[in-house]
C-alpha positions in Angstrom: 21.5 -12.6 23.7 19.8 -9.3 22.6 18.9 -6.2 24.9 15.6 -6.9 26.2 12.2 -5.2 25.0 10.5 -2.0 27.0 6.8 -2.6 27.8 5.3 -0.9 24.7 2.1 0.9 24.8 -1.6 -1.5 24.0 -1.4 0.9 20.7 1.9 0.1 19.6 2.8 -1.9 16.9 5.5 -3.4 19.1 2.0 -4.4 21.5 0.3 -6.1 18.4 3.0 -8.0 16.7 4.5 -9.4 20.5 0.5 -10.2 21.4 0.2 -12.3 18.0 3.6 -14.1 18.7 2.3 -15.0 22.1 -1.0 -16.0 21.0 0.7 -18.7 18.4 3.2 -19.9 20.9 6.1 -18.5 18.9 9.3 -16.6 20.1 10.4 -15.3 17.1 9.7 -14.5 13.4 11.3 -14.0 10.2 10.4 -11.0 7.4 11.9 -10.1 4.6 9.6 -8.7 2.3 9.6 -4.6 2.2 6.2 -4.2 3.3 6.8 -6.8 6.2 9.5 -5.2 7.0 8.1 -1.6 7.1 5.2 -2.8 9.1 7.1 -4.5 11.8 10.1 -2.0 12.2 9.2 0.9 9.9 12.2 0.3 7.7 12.1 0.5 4.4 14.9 -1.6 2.5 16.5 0.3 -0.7 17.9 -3.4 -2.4 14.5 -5.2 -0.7 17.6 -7.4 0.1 17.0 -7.3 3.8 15.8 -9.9 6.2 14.3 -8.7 9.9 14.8 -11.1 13.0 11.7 -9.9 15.3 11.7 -11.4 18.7 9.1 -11.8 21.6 11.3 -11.1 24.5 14.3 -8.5 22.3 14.9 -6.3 20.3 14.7 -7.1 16.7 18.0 -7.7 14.0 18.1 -6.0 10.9 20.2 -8.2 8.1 21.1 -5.8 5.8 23.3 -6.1 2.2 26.8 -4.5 2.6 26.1 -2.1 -0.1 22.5 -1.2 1.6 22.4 2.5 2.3 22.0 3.4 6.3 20.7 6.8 6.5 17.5 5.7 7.1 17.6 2.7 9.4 16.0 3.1 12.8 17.8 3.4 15.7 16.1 0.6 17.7 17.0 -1.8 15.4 20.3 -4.0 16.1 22.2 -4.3 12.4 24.1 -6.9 11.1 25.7 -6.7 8.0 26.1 -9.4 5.2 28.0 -10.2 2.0 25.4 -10.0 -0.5 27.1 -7.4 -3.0 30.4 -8.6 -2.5 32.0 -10.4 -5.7 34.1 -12.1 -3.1 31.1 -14.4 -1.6 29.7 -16.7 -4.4 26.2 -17.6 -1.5 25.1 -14.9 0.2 22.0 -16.2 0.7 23.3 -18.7 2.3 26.1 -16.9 4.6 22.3 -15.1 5.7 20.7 -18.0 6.9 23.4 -19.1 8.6 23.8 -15.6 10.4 20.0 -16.3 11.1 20.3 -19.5 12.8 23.5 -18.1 14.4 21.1 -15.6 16.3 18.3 -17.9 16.6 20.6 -20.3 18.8 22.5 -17.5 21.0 18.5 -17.0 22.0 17.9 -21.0 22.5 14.9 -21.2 20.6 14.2 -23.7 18.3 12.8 -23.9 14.9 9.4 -25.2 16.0 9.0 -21.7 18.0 9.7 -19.6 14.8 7.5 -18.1 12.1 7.7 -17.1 8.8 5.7 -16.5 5.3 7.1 -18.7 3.2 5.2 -17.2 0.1 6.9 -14.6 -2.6 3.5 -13.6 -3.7 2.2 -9.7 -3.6 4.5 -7.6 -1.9 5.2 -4.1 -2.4 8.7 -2.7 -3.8 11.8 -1.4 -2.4 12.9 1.9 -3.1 15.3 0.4 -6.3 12.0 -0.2 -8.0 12.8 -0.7 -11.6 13.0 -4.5 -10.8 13.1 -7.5 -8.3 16.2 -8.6 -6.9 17.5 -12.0 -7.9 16.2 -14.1 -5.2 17.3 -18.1 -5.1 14.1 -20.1 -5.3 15.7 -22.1 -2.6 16.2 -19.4 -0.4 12.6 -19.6 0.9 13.4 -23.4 1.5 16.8 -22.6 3.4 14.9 -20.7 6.0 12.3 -22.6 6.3 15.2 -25.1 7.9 15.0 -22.3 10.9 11.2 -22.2 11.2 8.0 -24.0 11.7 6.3 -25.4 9.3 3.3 -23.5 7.5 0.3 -22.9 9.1 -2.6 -21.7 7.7 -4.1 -19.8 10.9 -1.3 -18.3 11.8 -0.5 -16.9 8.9 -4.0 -15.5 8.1 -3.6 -14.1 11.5 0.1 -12.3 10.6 -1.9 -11.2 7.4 -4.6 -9.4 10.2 -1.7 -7.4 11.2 -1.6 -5.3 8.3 -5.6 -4.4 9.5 -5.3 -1.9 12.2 -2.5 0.8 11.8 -1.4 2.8 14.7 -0.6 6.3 15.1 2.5 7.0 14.0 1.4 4.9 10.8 -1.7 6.6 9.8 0.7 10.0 9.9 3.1 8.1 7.6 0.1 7.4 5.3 -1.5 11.1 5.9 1.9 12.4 4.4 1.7 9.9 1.5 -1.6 11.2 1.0 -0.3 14.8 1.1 2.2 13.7 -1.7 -0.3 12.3 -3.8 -2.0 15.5 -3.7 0.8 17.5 -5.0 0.7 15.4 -7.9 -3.2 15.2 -8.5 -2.8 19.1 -8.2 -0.4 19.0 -11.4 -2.6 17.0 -12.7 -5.7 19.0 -12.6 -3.2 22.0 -14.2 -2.5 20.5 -17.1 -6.0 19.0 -18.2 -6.1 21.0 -21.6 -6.9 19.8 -25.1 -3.3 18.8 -27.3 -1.1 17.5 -24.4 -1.0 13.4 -24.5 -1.9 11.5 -21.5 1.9 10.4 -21.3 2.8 13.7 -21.0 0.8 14.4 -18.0 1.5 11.4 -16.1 4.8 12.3 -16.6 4.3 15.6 -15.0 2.7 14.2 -12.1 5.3 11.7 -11.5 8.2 14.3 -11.5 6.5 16.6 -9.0 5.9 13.4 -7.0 9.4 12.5 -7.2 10.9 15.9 -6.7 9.2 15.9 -3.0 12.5 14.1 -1.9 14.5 16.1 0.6 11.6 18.1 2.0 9.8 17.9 4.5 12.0 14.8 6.0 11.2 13.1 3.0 14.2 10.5 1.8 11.7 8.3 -1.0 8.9 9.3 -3.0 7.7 8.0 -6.0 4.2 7.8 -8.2 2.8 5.6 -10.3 0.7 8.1 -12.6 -1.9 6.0 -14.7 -3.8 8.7 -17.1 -6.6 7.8 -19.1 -8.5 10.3 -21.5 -11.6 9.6 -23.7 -12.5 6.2 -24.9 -9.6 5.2 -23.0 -11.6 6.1 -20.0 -14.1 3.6 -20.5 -11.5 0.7 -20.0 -10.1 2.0 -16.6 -12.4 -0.6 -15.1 -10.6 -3.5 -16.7 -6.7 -1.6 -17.2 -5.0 1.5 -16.2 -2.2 3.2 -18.2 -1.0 5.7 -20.1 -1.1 6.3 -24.0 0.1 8.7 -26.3 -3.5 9.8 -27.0 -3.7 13.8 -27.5 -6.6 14.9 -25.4 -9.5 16.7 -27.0 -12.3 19.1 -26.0 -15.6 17.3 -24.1 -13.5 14.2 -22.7 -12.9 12.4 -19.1 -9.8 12.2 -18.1 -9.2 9.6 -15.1 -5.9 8.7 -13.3 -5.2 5.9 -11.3 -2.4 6.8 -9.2 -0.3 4.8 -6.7 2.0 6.7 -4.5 4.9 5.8 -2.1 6.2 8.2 -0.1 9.5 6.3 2.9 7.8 3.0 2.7 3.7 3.9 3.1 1.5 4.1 0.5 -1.9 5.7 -1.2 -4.1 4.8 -3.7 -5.8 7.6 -5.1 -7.8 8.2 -8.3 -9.4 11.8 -9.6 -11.9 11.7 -13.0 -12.2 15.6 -14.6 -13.8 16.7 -17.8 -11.7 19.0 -20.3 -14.2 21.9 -22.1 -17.3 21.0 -22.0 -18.6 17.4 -22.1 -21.5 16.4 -23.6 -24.7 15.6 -21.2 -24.3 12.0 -21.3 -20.8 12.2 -20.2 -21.5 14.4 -17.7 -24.1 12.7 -16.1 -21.2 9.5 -15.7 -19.6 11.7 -13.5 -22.0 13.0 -11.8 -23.0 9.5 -10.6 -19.9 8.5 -10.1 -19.5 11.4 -7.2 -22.9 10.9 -6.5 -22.2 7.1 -5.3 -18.6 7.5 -3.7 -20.4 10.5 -1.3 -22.6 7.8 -0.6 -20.1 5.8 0.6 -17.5 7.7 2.1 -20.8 8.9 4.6 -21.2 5.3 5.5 -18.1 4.6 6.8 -17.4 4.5 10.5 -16.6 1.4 13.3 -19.1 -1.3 13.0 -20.5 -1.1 9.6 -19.6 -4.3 7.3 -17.8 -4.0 3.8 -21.0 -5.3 2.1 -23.4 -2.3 3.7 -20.5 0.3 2.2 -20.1 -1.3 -1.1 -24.4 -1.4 -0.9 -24.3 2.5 -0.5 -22.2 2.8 -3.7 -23.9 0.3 -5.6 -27.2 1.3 -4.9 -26.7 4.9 -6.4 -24.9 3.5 -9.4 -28.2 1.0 -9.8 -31.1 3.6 -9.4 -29.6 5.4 -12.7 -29.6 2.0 -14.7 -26.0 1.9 -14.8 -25.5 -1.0 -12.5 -24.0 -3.2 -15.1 -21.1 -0.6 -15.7 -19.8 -0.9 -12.3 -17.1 -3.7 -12.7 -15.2 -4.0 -9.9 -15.1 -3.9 -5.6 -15.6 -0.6 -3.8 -12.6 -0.5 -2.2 -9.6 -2.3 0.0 -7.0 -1.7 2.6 -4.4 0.7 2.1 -0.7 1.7 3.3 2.0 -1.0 3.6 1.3 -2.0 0.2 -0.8 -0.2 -2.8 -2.9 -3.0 -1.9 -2.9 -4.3 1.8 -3.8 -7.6 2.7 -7.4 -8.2 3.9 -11.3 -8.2 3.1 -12.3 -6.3 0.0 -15.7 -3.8 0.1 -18.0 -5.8 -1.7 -20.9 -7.4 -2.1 -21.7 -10.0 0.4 -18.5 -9.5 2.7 -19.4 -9.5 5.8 -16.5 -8.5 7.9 -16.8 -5.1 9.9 -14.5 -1.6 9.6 -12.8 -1.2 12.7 -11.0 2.2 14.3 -7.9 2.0 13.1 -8.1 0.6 9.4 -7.5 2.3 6.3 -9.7 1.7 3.2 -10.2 2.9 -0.4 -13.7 4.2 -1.3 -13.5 4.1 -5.4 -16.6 3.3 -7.6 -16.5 3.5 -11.0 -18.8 3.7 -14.1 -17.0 2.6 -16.9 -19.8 2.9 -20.5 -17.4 2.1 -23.7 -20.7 3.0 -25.8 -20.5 6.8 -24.4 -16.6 6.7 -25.1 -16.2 7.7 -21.5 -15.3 6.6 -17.8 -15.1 7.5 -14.4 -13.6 6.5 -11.0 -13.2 8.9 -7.7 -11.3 6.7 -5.3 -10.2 8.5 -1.7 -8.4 7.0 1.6 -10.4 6.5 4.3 -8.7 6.5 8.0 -12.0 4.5 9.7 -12.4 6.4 13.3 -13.9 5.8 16.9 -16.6 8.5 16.0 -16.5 7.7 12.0 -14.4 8.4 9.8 -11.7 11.0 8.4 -10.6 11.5 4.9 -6.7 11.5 4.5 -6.3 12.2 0.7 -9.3 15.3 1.0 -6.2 17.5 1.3 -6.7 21.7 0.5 -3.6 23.0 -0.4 0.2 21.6 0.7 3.7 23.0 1.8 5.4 20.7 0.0 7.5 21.9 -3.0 
């Protein structure tokens, strides 16, 4: 047996997870996706090779590769080490689940009391980004030996756990935020007319990156999508990055995705280089116009469809209604997109204190060879709201 849980405070993450096993009648559950993992333990696996025991009534097991690095594991998590990385094991997979069950039977419970999301579907990446790790198609099936079978409720409900973040989360998030910044700051720098839009997503990125080591920061990585010009005016379909020189009188809009020890942001910044012409102009103009509009309306009680309406509305009054091609916004922080209701037309699910949402409208008008998104984090609050990405200035490097 394990050491046994502390009472953990009604705000804790420890509070929610143990209150959701206990409404579903289950003792245990299994994660091994990085976001899951983050969200349950606040570790952040560098392979995304990792698999996380949580129980009801002790303290969760970490499974961890034998080549995973261990400087950043937390200390209340009880580690367990298995072969995958050794030439010498041909299965590690397997030699996992059977160090699973192992633990699952020193704690007597039985497969009928444990839970799991069987789907590989939108998860967020390790730190070793550049691709995912080689996971069996079977291995899914080999746990699911260990576990209950699938059930629709419950998992919608272990999907509702991404909703609310606590404290020490939203601070995780603030400080991705604050990362961002250092990059968007970068960006607005090099907004001049003869540099590509490769070249500064690439700047952006490396001052991203190069936040590693301060500030107690061990990963941190952007996703820089720039987008000058025409190019602008498809950022409501695609984002990325072309070799396209920019010139005098564009937009220039970047999307940009941020991951600083396992939390995440989702920011994007539209500026003009010279002087624009009028009709360009007045796209941003709106655009800032409508995401004010919305950003005001946030706060505990207010549905997604009444914020998205705010946004809308502004963008509608101008005629430009038919340019605005996407949601207004969606959760934010485990993942670059969390699981949950989008702000949109017609949803009727309400902000709560405690969420984090995007605010990003966009008016995207090929025929003016120009577009624009503002998109901000919002951290939705007992008396309203608070901005985490409206950040002046930073101490970061």
């Amino acid at each position: 047996m394990g050491t046994p849980i502390v009472t953990a405070s009604p705000t804790s993450r420890e509070h929610q997870v143990r209150s959701f096993l206990r409404t579903h009648d289950l003792q245990a559950w299994i994660a091994w996706r990085p976001d899951e993992l983050v969200m349950l333990s606040g570790y952040f696996p560098f392979w995304g090779a990792s698999l996380l025991l949580y129980f009801l009534d002790e303290e969760p097991v970490l499974f961890v590769p034998q080549i995973e690095p261990r400087d950043h594991i937390p200390t209340r998590l009880r580690v367990q080490e298995y072969p995958w990385g050794d030439l010498k094991c041909s299965d590690p997979y397997s030699a996992l689940v059977s160090a699973v069950g192992d633990e699952l039977a020193k704690a007597r419970i039985e497969g009928q009391r444990v839970g799991m999301n069987p789907s590989a579907s939108r998860i967020s990446l390790p730190i070793q980004a550049a691709e995912q790790i080689p996971i069996p198609e079977a291995f899914a099936e080999q746990l699911s030996t260990l576990t209950a079978k699938p059930d629709a409720q419950r998992l919608a409900a272990f999907a509702n756990l991404y909703l609310r973040k606590t404290r020490e989360e939203i601070d995780a998030i603030r400080r991705a935020n604050k990362v961002a910044n250092v990059g968007l700051r970068v960006f607005f720098e090099n907004l001049r007319p003869g540099i590509t839009e490769a070249e500064v997503a690439a700047a952006v990125e490396f001052a991203i990156y190069r936040q590693i080591g301060h500030d107690g920061i061990f990963h941190s990585r952007g996703w820089a999508m720039v987008q000058s010009g025409p190019n602008s005016a498809d950022a409501g379909r695609f984002n990325r990055s072309t070799g396209r020189r920019l010139e005098n009188g564009d937009l220039v809009l970047i999307e940009l995705a941020t991951c600083v020890d396992g939390y995440w942001s989702d920011l994007t910044r539209t500026a003009a280089v010279g002087s624009p012409k009028p009709e360009v102009e007045e796209i941003l103009a709106i655009v800032k116009e409508a995401q004010q509009a919305a950003v005001d309306g946030v706060r505990p009680g207010v549905s997604a469809a009444e914020v998205d309406t705010l946004a809308r509305d502004k963008i509608a009054a101008r005629g430009f209604s038919s340019f605005f091609t996407h949601h207004t916004g969606h959760h934010v922080g485990f993942r670059y997109h969390d699981p949950g209701f989008l702000i949109l037309p017609g949803e009727s699910a309400k902000l709560e204190p405690g969420m984090v949402i995007t605010i990003e409208p966009g008016v995207y008008i090929r025929e003016r060879g120009a577009g624009a998104r503002i998109e901000d984090n919002l951290l939705v609050t007992k008396a309203g709201h608070e901005v985490l990405s409206r950040i002046e200035g930073s101490t970061l490097a």
